[in-house]
C-alpha positions, 0 to 999 in steps of 0.5 A, spaced: 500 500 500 502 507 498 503 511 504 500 517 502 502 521 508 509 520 507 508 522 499 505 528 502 511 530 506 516 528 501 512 534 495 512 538 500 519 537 501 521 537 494 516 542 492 515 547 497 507 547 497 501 542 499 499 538 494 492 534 492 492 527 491 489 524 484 489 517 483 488 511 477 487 504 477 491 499 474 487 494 470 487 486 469 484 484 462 479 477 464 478 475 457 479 480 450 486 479 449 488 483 442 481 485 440 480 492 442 485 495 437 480 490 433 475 494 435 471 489 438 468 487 446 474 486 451 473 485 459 477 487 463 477 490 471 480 495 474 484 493 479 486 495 486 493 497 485 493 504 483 498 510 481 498 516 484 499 524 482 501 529 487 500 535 484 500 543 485 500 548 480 505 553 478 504 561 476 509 560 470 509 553 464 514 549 467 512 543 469 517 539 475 516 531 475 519 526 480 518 519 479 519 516 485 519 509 481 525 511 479 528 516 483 529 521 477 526 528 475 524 532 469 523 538 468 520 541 461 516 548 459 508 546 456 510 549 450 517 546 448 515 539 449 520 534 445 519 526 444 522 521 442 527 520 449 524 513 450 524 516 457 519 514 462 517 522 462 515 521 454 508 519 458 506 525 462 509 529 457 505 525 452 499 527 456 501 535 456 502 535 448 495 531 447 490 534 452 493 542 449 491 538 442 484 537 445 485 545 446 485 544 454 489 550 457 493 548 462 498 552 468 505 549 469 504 544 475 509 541 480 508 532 479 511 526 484 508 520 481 509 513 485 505 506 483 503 500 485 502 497 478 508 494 477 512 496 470 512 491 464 507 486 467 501 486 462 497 490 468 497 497 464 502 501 468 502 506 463 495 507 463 494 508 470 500 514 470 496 517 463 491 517 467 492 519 473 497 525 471 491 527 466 487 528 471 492 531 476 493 536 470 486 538 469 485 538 476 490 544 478 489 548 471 481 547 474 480 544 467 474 539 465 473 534 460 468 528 460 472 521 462 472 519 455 475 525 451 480 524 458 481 516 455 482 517 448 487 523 449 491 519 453 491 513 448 493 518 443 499 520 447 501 512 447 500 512 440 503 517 437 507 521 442 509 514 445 510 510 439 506 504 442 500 503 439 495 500 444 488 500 444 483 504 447 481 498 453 486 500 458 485 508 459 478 506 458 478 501 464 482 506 468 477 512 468 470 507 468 472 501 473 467 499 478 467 496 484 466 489 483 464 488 477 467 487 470 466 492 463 465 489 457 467 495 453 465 496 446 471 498 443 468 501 437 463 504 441 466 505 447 460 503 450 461 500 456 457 495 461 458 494 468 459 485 470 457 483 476 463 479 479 461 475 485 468 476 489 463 471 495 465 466 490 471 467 486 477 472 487 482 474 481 489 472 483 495 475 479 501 472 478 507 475 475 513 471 471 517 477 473 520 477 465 519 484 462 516 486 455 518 492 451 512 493 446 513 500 444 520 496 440 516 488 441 511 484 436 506 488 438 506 493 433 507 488 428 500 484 431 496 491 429 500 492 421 498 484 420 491 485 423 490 491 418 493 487 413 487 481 414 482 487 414 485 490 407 485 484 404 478 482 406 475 488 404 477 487 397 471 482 397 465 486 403 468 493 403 463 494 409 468 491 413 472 496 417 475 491 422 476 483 425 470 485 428 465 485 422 466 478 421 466 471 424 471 466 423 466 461 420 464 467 415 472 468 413 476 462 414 475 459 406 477 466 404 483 466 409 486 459 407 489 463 401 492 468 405 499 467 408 499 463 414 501 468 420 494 472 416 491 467 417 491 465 425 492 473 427 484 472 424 483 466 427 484 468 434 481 474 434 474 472 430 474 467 435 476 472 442 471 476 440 466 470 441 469 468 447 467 474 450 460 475 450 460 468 452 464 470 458 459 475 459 454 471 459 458 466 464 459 470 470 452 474 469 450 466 472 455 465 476 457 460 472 464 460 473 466 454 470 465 455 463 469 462 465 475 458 466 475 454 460 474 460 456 480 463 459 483 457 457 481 457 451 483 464 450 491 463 452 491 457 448 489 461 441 494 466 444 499 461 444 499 458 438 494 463 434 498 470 435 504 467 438 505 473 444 505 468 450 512 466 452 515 459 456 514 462 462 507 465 462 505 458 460 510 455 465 506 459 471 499 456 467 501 449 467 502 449 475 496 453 476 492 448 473 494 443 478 492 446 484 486 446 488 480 452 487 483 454 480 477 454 475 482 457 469 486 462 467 490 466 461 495 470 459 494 477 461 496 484 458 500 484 450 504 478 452 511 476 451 512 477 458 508 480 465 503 476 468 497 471 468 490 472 470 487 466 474 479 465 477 479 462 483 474 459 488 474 463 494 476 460 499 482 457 496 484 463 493 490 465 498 493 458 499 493 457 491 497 464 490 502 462 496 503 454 493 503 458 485 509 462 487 513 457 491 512 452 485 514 457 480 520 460 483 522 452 484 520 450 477 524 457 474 528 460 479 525 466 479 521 469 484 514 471 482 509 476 485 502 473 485 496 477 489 490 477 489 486 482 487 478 486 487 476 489 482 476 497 484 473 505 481 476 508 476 480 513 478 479 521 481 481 525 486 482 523 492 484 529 497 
């Protein structure tokens, strides 16, 4: 847990002022992996982890930040922002730039930034500082922008100031989560439905494989250039086809058995996932955890051989999940190539799983996992 009073203390130390307090969730995807980016459904809960902003304005347009994550600061003017450092700064100053381009006014503002979501883990670390640091800065400037202008800018500062091409799912989920319910999130509409999740019956148990990612230089961005290509291709025969989400696989996959085999399963998994979560869905709106569990077994096993993102170690931490008591199922969580999984757990087996989870994985690798259970939380606000 962050100590916020010693967060305090610290800005005011650093800064000389009394800071306000906002704050982001992280985010765990139940099932949806690869689709928002494809416009289709995903659900997700936001996560009782968070990132947190202090923030004070300042009379002039320089912007102060401390990251307390890495004992660094930096130190821009609104105006003069430049990209392209590969810097953990590039996310705020991403930020800055996208709510200026939304023609939002802001003041300078003096930020210390610590998180509890940890970096590279598939839990949207990134999302939670956008959008925590978002919402600090239109905090300070007394400034308002309905949540989900607030997501799509900060999505457009990890598109195009960042270089990482996400979809809009994580920031979504970090300005609209509730407490203990799930969204499914349209990712076209952006309409969002609120899923109750019984946490009196079943707990979501993260485990991280401590192996990090690089998406901004990794596979990512090829898996959302192939998935433009199989649209392209397929809008050659419907030209009313804007995305993977317009189609089924059973409507396609004559059609893609002449495309290049790596077209072919981009397609495949993401027609499929797409299905898999209206039926997830529908599974925990009856409390049928069961089918749930073999739906996110499902979805792990296309991301594995169909989209190629999982990794030896998240599958390694898979195998050893399914083996222990309470474990209705589980999948990779987050772009992949790394970071954690996600797993549904009956409740009164859900601490003595991740503790037994953690000691075979850090028998079986060497590595020491941090494997934790977690609720599902609000979205992020201002908290003092």
């Amino acid at each position: 847990m962050v100590d916020l009073a010693r967060l305090q203390e610290k800005f005011r130390h650093r800064f000389a002022s009394e800071p306000r307090i906002f704050r982001a969730p992280g985010r765990v995807n139940l099932i949806g992996g690869h689709v928002d980016y494809n416009q289709g459904w995903v659900l997700p809960i936001a996560i009782d982890r968070a990132c947190y902003v202090l923030a004070q304005m300042r009379q002039d347009k320089k912007l102060r930040i401390y990251s307390e994550q890495f004992d660094e600061s930096a130190e821009c003017r609104l105006n003069e922002l430049c990209s392209g450092e590969h810097h953990w700064g590039d996310y705020v100053r991403g930020v800055v730039w996208a709510l200026r381009e939304a023609t939002h006014e802001l003041c300078g503002a003096d930020l210390l930034i610590s998180s509890e979501v940890p970096l590279d883990s598939g839990l949207s670390s990134s999302a939670a500082v956008e959008v925590a640091t978002a919402l600090a800065l239109l905090g300070v400037s007394q400034q308002t922008m309905h949540r989900t202008a607030l997501a799509r800018a900060c999505q457009r500062a990890e598109n195009e100031y960042v270089g990482m091409r996400c979809g809009i799912m994580d920031q979504l989920t970090a300005c609209f989560g509730r407490q203990g319910h799930a969204l499914r999130i349209d990712c076209r509409t952006l309409e969002i439905e609120p899923v109750p999740l019984d946490e009196s019956k079943v707990r979501v148990v993260v485990a991280n494989t401590m192996t990090k990612r690089a998406l901004a230089s990794s596979e990512y961005n090829v898996r959302r250039r192939e998935c433009e290509e199989a649209v392209r291709r397929l809008r050659a025969h419907r030209s009313k086809v804007q995305a993977l989400r317009d189609v089924s696989w059973e409507e396609i996959e004559g059609l893609a058995a002449t495309w290049p085999e790596n077209l072919q399963r981009r397609a495949r998994h993401v027609t499929k996932e797409i299905a898999r979560v209206h039926r997830a869905v529908a599974a925990l709106q009856n409390g049928d955890f069961e089918t749930m569990g073999r739906l996110m077994a499902e979805s792990h096993a296309s991301l594995d051989v169909d989209y190629q993102v999982t990794s030896p170690e998240l599958n390694t931490m898979l195998a050893l999940a399914q083996q222990l008591p309470g474990f209705y199922g589980g999948r990779m969580t987050g772009g992949g190539f790394g970071g954690c999984t996600v797993n549904l757990v009956r409740v009164d087996e859900a601490e003595g799983f991740a503790a037994e989870l953690a000691r075979r994985y850090q028998q079986a690798t060497g590595l020491s996992p941090d494997v934790y259970l977690c609720r599902a939380s609000d979205g992020g606000g201002e908290i003092r």
